[in-house]
FIMI-697011 format. One record per residue: x, y, z of N, C-alpha, C in turn. Coordinates in steps of 0.02 Angstrom, whole numbers, padded with zeros to 5 digits. Each point is the difference from the previous one (the first is absolute). Layout:
{{X,Y,Z},{X,Y,Z},{X,Y,Z}};
...
//
This chain:
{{01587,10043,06772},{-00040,00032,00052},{00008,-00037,00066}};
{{-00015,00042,00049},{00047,-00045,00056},{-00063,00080,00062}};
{{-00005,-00058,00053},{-00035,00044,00065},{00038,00019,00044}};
{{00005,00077,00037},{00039,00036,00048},{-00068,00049,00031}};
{{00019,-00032,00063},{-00045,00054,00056},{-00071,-00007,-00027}};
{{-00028,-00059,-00052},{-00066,-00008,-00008},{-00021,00038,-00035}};
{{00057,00035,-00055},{-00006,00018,-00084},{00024,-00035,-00054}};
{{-00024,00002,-00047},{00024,-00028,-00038},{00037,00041,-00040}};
{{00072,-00040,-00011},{00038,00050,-00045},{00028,-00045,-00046}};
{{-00014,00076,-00074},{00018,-00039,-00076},{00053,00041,-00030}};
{{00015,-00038,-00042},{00079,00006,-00028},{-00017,00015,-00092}};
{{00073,00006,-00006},{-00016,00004,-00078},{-00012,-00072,-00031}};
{{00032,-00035,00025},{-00027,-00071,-00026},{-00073,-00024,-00027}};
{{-00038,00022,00093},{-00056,-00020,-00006},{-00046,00056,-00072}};
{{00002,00056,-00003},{-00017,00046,-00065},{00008,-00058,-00040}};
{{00066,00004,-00024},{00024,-00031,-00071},{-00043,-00079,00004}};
{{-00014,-00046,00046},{-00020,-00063,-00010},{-00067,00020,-00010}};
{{-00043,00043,00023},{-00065,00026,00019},{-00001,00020,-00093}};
{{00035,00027,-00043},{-00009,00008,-00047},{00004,-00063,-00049}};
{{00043,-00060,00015},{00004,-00024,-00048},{-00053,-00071,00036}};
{{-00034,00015,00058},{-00053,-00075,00019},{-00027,00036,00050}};
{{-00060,-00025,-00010},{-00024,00042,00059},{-00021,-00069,00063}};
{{00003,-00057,-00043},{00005,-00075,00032},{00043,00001,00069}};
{{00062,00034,-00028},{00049,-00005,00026},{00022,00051,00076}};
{{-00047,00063,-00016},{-00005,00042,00064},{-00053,-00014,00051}};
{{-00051,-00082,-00041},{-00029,-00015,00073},{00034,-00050,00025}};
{{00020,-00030,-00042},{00054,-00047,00036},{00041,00028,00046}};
{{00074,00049,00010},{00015,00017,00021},{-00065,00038,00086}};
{{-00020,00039,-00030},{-00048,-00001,00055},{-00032,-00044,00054}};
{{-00014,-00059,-00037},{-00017,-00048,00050},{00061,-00033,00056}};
{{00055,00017,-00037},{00062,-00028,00048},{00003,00031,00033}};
{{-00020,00087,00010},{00028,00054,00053},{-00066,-00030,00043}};
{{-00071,-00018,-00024},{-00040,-00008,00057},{00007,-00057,00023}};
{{00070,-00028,-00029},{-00006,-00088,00053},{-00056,-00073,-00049}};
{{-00017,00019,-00026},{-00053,-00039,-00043},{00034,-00069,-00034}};
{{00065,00046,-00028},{00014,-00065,-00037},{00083,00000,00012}};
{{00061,-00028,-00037},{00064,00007,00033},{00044,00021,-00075}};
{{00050,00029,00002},{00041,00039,-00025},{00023,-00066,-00039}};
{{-00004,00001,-00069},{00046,-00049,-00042},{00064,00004,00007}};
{{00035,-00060,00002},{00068,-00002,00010},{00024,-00028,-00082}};
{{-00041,00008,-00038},{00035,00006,-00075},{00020,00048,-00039}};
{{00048,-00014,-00044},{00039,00049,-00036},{00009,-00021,-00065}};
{{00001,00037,-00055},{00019,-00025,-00071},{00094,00006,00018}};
{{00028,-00047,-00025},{00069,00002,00000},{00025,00051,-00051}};
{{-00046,00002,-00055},{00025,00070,-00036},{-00011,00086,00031}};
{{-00058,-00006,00064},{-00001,00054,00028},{00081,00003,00030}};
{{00006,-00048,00057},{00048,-00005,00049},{00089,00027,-00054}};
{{-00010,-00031,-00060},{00061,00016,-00040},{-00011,00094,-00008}};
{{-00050,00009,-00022},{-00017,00081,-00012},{00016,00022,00056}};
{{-00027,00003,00062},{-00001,00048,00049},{00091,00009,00029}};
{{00032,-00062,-00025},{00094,00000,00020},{00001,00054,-00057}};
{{00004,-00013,-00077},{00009,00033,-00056},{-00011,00077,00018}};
{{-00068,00000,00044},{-00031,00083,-00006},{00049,00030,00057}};
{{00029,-00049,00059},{00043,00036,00056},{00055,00018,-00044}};
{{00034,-00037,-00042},{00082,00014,-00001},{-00025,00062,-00062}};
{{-00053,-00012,-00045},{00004,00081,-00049},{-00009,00066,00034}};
{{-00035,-00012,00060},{00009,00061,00045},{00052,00025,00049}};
{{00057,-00059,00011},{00081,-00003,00039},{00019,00048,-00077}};
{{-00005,-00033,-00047},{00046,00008,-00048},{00003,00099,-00029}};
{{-00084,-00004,-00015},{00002,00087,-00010},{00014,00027,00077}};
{{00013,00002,00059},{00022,00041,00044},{00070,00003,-00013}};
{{00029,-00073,00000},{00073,00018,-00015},{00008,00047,-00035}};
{{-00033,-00009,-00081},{00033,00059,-00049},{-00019,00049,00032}};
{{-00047,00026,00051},{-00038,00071,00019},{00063,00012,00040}};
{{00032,-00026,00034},{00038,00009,00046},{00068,00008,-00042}};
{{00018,-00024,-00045},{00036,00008,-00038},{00036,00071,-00064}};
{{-00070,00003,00009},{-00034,00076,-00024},{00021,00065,00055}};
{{00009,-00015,00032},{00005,00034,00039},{-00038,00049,00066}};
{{-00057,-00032,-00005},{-00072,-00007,00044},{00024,-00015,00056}};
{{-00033,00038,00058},{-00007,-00037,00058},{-00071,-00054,00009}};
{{00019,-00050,00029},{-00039,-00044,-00005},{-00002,-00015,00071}};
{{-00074,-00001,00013},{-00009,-00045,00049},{-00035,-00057,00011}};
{{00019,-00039,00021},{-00036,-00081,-00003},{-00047,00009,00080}};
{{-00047,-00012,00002},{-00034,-00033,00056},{-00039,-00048,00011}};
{{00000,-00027,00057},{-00015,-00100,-00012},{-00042,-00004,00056}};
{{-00060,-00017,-00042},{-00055,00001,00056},{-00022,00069,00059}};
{{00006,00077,-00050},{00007,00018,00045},{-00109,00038,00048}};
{{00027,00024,00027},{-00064,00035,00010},{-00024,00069,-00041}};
{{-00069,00009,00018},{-00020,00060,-00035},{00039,00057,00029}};
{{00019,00012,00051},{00008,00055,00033},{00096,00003,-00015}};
{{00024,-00063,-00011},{00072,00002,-00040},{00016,00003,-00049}};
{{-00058,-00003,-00050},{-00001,00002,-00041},{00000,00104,-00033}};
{{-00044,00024,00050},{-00038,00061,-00009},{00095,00054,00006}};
{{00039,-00038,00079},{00046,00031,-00008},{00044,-00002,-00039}};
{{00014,-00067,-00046},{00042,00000,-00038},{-00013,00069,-00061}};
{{-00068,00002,-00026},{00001,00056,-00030},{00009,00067,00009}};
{{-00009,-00002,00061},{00027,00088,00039},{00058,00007,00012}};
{{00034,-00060,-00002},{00087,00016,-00026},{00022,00000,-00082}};
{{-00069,00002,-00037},{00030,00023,-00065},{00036,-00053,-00015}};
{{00022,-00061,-00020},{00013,-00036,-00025},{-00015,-00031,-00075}};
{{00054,00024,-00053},{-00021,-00015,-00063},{-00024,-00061,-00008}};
{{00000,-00041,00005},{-00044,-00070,-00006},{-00011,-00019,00084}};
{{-00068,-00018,-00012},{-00008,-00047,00064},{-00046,-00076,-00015}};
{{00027,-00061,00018},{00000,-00061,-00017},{-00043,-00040,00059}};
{{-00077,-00009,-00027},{-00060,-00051,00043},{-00015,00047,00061}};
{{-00032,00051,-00036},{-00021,00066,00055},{-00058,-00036,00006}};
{{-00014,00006,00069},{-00082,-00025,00028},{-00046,00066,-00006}};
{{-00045,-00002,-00041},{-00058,00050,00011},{-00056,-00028,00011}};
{{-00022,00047,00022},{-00092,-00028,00035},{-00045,00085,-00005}};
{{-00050,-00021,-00010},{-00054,00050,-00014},{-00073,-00048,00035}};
{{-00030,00019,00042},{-00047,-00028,00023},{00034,-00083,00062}};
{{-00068,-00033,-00049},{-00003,-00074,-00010},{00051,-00024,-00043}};
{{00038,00023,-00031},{00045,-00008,-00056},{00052,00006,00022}};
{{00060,-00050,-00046},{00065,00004,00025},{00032,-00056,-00043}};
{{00078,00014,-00010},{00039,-00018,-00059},{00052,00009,00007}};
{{00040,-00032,-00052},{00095,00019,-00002},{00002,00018,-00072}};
{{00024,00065,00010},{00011,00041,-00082},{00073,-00034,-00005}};
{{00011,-00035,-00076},{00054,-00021,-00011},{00056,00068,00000}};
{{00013,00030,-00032},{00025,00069,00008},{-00008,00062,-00011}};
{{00017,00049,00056},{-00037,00079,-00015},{00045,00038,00001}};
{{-00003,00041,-00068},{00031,00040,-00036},{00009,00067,00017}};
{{00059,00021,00031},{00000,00075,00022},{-00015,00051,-00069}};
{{-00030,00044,00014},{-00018,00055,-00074},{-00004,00060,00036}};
{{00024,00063,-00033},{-00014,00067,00006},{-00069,00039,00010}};
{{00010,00023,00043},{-00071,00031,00008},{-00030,00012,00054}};
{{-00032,00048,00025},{-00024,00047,00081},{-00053,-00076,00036}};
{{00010,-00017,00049},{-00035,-00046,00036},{00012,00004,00067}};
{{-00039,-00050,00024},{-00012,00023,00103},{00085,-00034,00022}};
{{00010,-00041,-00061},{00082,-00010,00033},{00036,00051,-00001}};
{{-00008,00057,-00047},{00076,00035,-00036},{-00009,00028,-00056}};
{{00052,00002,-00030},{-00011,00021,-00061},{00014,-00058,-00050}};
{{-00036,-00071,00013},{00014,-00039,-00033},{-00075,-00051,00014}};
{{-00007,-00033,-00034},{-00047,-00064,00009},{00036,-00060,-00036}};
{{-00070,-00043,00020},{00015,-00060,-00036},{-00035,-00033,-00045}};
{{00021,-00035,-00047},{-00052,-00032,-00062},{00001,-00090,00019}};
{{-00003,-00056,-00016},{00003,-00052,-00012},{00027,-00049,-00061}};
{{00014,-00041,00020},{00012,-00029,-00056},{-00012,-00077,00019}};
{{00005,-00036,-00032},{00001,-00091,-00012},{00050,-00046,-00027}};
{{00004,-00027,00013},{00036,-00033,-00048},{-00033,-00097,-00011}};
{{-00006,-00005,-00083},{-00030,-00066,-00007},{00036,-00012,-00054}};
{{-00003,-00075,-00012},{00026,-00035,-00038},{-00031,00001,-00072}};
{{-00066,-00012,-00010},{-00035,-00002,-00044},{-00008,00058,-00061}};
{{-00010,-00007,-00056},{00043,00066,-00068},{-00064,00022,00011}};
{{-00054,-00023,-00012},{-00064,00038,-00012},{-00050,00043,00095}};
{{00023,00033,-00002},{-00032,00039,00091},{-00082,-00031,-00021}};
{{-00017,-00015,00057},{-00082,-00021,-00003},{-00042,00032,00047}};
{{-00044,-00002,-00007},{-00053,00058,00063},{-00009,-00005,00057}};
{{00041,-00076,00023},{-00023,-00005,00063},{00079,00055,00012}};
{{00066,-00001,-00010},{00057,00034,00020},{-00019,00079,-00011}};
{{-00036,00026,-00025},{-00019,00066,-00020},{-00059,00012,00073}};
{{-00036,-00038,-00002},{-00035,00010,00076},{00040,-00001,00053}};
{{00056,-00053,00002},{00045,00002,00062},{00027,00057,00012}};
{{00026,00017,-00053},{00039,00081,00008},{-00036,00069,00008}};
{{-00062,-00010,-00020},{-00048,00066,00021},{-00044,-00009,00059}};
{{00019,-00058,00026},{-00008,-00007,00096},{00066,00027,00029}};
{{00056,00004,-00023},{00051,-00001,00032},{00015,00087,-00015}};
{{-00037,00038,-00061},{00001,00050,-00024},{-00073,00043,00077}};
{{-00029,-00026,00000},{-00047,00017,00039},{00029,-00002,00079}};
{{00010,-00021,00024},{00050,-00020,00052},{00030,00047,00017}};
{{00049,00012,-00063},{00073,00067,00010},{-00041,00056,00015}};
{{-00049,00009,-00048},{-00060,00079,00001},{00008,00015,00065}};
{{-00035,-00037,00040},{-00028,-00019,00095},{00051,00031,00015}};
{{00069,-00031,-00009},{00043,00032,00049},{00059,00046,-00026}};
{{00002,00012,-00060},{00027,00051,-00020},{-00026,00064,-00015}};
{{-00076,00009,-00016},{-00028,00046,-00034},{-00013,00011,-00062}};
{{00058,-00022,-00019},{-00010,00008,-00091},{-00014,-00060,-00014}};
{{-00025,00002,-00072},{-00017,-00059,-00049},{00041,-00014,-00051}};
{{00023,-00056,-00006},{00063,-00035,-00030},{-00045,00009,-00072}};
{{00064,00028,-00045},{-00028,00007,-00070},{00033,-00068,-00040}};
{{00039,-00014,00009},{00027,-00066,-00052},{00021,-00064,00064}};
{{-00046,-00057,-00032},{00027,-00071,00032},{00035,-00043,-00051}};
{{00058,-00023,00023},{00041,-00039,-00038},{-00032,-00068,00009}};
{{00022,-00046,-00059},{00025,-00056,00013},{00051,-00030,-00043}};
{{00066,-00027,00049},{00044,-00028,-00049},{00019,-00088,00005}};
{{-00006,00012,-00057},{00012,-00069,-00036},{00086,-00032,-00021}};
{{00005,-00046,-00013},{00072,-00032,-00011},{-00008,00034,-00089}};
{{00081,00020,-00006},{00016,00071,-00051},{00082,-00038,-00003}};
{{00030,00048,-00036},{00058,00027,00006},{00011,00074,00012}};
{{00022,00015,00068},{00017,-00067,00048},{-00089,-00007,00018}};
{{-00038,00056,00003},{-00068,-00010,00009},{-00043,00043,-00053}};
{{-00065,-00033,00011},{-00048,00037,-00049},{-00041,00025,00055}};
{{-00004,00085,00002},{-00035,00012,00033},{-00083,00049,-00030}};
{{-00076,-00033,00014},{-00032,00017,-00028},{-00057,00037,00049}};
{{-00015,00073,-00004},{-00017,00078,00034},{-00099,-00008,-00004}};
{{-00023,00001,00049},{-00053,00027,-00043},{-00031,00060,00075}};
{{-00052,00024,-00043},{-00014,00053,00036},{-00059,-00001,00054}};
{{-00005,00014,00061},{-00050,-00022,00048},{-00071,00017,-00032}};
{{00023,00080,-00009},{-00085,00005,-00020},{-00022,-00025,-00050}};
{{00009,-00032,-00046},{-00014,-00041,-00066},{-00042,-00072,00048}};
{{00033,-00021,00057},{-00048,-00057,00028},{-00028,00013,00060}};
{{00004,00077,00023},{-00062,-00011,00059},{-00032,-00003,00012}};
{{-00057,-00005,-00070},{-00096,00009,00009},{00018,-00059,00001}};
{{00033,-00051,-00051},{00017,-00079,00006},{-00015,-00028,00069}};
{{00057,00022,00018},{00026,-00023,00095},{-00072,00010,00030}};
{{-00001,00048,-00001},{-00064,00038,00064},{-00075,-00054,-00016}};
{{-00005,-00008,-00068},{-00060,-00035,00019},{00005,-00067,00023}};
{{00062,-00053,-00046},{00014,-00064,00024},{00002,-00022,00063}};
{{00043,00042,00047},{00003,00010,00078},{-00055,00020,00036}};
{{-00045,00048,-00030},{-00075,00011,00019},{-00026,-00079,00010}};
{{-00007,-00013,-00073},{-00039,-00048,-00006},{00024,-00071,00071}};
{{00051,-00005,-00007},{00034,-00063,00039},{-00011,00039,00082}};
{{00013,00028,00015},{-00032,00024,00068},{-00071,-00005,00017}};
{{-00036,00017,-00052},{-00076,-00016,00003},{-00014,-00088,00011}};
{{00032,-00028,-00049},{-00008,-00070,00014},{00021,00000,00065}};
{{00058,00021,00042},{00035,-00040,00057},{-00055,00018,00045}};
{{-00022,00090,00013},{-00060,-00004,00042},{-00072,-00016,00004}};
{{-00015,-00044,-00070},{-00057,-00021,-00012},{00001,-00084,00055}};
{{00048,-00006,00010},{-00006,-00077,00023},{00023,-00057,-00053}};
{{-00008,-00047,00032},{00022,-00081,-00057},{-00054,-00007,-00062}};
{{00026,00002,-00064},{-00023,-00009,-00049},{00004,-00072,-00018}};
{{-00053,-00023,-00047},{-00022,-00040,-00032},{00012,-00021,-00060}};
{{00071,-00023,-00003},{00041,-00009,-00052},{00032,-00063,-00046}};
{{-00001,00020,-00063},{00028,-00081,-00001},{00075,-00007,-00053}};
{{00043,-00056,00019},{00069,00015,-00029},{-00012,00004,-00079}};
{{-00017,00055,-00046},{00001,00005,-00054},{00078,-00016,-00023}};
{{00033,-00043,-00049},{00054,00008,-00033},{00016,00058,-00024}};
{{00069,00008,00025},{00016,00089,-00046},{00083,-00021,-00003}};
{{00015,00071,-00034},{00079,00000,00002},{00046,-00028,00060}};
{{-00014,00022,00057},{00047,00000,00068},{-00023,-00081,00006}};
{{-00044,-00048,-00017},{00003,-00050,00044},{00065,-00047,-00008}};
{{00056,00009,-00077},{00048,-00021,-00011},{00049,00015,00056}};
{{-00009,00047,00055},{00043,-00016,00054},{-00032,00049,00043}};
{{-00054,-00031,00026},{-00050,00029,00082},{00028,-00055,00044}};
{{00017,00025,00040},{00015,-00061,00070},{-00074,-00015,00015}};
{{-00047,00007,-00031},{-00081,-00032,00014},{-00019,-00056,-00054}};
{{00039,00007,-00055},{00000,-00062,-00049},{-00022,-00054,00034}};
{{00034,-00063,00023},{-00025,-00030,00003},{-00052,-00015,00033}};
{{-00033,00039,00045},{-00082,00011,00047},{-00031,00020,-00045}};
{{00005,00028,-00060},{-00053,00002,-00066},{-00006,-00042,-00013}};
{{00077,-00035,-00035},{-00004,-00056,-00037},{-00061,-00065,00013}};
{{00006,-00024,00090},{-00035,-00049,00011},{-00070,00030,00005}};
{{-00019,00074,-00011},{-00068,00031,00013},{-00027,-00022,-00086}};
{{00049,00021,-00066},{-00020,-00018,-00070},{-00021,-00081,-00017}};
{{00056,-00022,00041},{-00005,-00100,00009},{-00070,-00012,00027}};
{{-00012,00024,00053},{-00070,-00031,00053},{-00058,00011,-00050}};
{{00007,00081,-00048},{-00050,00006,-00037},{-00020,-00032,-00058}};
{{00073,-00005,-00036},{00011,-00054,-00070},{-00022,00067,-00030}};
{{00048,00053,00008},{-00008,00071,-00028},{00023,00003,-00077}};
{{-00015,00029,-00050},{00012,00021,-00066},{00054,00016,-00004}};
{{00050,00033,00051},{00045,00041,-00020},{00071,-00071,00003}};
{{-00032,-00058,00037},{00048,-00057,-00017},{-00009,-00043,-00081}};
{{-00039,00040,-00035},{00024,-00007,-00091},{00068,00032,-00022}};
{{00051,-00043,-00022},{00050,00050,-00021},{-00006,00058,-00029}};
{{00020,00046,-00018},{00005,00047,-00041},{-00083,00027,-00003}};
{{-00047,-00001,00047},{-00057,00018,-00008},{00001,00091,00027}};
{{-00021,00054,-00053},{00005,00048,00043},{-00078,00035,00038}};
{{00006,00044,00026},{-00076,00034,00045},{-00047,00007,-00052}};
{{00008,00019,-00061},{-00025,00019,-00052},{-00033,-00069,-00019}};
{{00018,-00049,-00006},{-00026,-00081,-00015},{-00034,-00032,00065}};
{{00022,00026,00044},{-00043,-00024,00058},{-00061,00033,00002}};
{{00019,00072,00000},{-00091,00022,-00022},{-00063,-00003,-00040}};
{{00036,-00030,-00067},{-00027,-00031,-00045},{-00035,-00076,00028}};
{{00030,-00040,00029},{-00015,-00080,00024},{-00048,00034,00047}};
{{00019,00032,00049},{-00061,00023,00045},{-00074,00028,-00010}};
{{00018,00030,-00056},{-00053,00021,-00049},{-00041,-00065,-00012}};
{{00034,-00049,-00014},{-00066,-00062,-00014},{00000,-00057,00058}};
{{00008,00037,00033},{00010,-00023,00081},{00046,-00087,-00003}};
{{00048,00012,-00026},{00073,-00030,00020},{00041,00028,00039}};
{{00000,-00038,00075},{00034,00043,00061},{00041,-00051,00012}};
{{00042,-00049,-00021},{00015,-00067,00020},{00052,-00014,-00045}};
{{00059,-00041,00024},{00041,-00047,-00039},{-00057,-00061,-00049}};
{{-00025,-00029,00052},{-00023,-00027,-00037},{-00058,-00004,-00036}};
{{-00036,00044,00005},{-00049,00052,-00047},{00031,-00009,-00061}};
{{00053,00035,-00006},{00027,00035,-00072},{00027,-00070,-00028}};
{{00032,-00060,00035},{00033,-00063,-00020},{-00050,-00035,-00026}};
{{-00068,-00001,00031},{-00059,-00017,-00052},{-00028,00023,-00051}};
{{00022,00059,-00006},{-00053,00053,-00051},{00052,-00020,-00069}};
{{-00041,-00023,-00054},{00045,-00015,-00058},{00013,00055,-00042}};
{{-00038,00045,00011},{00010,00075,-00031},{-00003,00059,00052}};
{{00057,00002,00034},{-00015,00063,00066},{-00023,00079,-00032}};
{{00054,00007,-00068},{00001,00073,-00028},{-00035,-00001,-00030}};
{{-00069,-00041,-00013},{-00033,00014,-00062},{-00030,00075,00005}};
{{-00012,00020,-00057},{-00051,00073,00007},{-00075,-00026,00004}};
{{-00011,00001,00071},{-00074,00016,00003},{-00025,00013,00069}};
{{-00061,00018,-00018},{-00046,00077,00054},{00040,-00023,00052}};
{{00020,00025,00062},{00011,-00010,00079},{-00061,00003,00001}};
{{-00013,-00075,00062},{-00045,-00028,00031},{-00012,00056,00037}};
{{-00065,00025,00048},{-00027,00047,00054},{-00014,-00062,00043}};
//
């Protein structure tokens, strides 16, 4: 999320992080209001992924192009270059900028398809491309922003979003918009409501993404200062609620308690 002309504008990113922390979309927030400063950390296994995720997306255009597709690549471009590349009908088009509102993004690639639209007699669908075998919900939200998007300026509504995966030569896996748009519509509800409610009152719960949030370590020393539970190895939310239950909120709470799991009443 990032400020222009004294709006705030969100991306698919911010959705997808907004789903997996909500820690994490006030954080970000506080950097757009100046509050606090933009981490300059990175997991080195992100930095290896995001090279990995460029060259699997060089790699399927080649074959697209290979295929015999017209392809077009555009690099950094604008919404409004983006809008023409599709009114020249172009079977693939590569990091189309769309924007709808406050919103705005780079569709990894959009798929020319058959069919009556404000372009022609053709539209466009989306697609992705990720590394990972199993698609997860935050990439299924990305693509039904980017599905929402096309609607705006094509008219029609994209019936199938791809995402392809490393295959021979690829695995490519289809799913269908309307199967996730009550999905989409409320998640994005919901996360807009937070953004115009103001700064929330949040705290870095451990979850999946903190194994590579560029906010890691500003938790980390936030779990340290507390002598937080979640620095027990292998301790999960489910055992922390239990210790909390007999009001063990502490490293060293639980390092004293000679029986943390015992079964009995939670203290009031």
């Amino acid at each position: 999320m990032y400020k222009k002309n004294d709006q705030l504008i969100l991306s698919a990113t911010d959705l997808v992080n907004y789903l997996g922390c909500k820690h994490l979309t006030e954080l970000d927030r506080e950097v757009v209001q100046k509050k606090r400063k933009k981490p300059d950390w990175s997991s080195a296994s992100t930095v290896v992924l995001r090279q990995l995720g460029l060259a699997h997306e060089a790699a399927y255009l080649r074959h697209l192009n290979d295929q015999g597709f017209n392809v077009k690549e555009l690099d950094k471009s604008t919404a409004e270059e983006a809008i023409a590349a599709m009114k020249e009908g172009s079977d693939i088009i590569a990091q189309a900028r769309l924007t709808l509102g406050n919103w705005t993004g780079y569709a990894d690639i959009l798929r020319r398809v058959e069919g009556s639209s404000k372009l022609g007699d053709y539209h466009y669908e989306v697609d992705d491309t990720k590394l990972a075998q199993i698609t997860k919900a935050g990439t299924i939200l990305q693509l039904c922003l980017y599905a929402q998007m096309l609607t705006e300026i094509q008219g029609v509504e994209p019936k199938v979003m791809k995402v392809i995966k490393p295959g021979e030569p690829f695995d490519i896996e289809p799913f269908q918009f309307t199967d996730f748009k009550a999905y989409f519509t409320f998640i994005k509800s919901r996360f807009e409501a937070t953004i115009a409610a103001g700064n929330q009152a949040t705290y870095p719960e451990p979850v999946e993404k903190c194994s590579y949030c560029k906010w890691w370590k500003t938790c980390d020393s936030q779990w340290r200062e507390d002598d937080h539970l979640s620095l027990v190895a292998g301790l999960q939310r489910t055992h922390r609620n239990e210790l909390e239950g007999q009001e063990i909120a502490t490293l060293e709470q639980y390092a004293n308690e000679p029986e943390p799991f015992s079964l009995q009443t939670p203290k009031r």
